[in-house]
C-alpha positions in Angstrom: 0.0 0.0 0.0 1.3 3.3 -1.2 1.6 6.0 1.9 -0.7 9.2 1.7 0.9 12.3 1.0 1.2 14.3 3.5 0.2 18.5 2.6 1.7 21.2 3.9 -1.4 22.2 5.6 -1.2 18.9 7.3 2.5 18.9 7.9 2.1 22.0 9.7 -0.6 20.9 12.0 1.6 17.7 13.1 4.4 20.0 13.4 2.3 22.1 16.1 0.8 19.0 17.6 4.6 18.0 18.2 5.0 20.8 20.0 2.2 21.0 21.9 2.9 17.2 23.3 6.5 18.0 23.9 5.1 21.1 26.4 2.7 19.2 28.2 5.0 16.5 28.7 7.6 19.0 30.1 5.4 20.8 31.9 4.5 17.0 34.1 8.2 16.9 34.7 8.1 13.4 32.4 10.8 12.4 29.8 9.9 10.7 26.8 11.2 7.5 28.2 8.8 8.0 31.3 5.3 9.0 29.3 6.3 6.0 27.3 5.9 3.6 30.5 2.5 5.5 31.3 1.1 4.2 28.2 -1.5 1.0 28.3 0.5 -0.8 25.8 4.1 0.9 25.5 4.1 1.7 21.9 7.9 1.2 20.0 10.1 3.6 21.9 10.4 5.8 18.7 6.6 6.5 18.8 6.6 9.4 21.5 10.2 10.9 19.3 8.2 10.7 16.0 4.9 12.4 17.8 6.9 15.5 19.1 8.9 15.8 16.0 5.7 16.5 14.1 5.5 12.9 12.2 2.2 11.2 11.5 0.8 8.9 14.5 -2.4 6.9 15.0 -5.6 8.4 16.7 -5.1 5.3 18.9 -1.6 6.5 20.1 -2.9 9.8 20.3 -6.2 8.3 23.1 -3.3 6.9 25.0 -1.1 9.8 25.0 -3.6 12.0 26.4 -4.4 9.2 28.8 -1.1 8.7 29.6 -0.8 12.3 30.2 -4.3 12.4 32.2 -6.0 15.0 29.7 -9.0 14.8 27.9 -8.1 14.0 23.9 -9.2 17.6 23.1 -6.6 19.2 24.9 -4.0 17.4 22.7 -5.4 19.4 19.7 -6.4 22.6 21.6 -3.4 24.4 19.3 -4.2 23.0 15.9 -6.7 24.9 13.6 
C-alpha cells in the first residue's frame, strides 16, 4: 500500500501537535522514556520521538497519549486549527 501524501497544511498541523505534546510533557516533569511507561500498551520507543517531531501517528496512540498524560483528547489538539 502506497503511503498518503502528506500537505503542507497537514504537515504544519503535526508539526504544532509535536509541540504542543512535547510542552505538556515537560510541563509534568516526564521524559519521553517515562510517558512512554504510562502508556497502556508501550508503543515502540520511537513512537513518543516521531509524535513531538511532528511525524504522522495513529488516533489510537494519540487516546493513549492524552491518557497517559491524564487530559482529555481535546486538549492534545487545543493548538491546531
Amino acid at each position: 500500500m502506497k503511503a498518503k501524501k502528506i500537505t503542507p497544511e497537514n504537515q504544519r498541523r503535526l508539526e504544532i501537535f509535536g509541540m504542543y505534546m512535547r510542552e505538556l510533557r515537560r510541563n509534568q516533569g516526564l521524559t519521553q522514556i517515562e510517558l512512554r511507561k504510562n502508556l497502556s500498551t508501550p508503543p515502540h520507543r520511537n513512537t513518543i520521538i516521531r509524535a513531538e517531531a511532528g511525524k504522522n501517528i495513529s488516533i489510537l496512540t494519540a487516546f493513549e497519549l492524552a491518557d497517559a498524560l491524564d487530559i482529555e483528547i481535546k486538549e492534545l489538539f487545543e493548538m491546531v486549527d
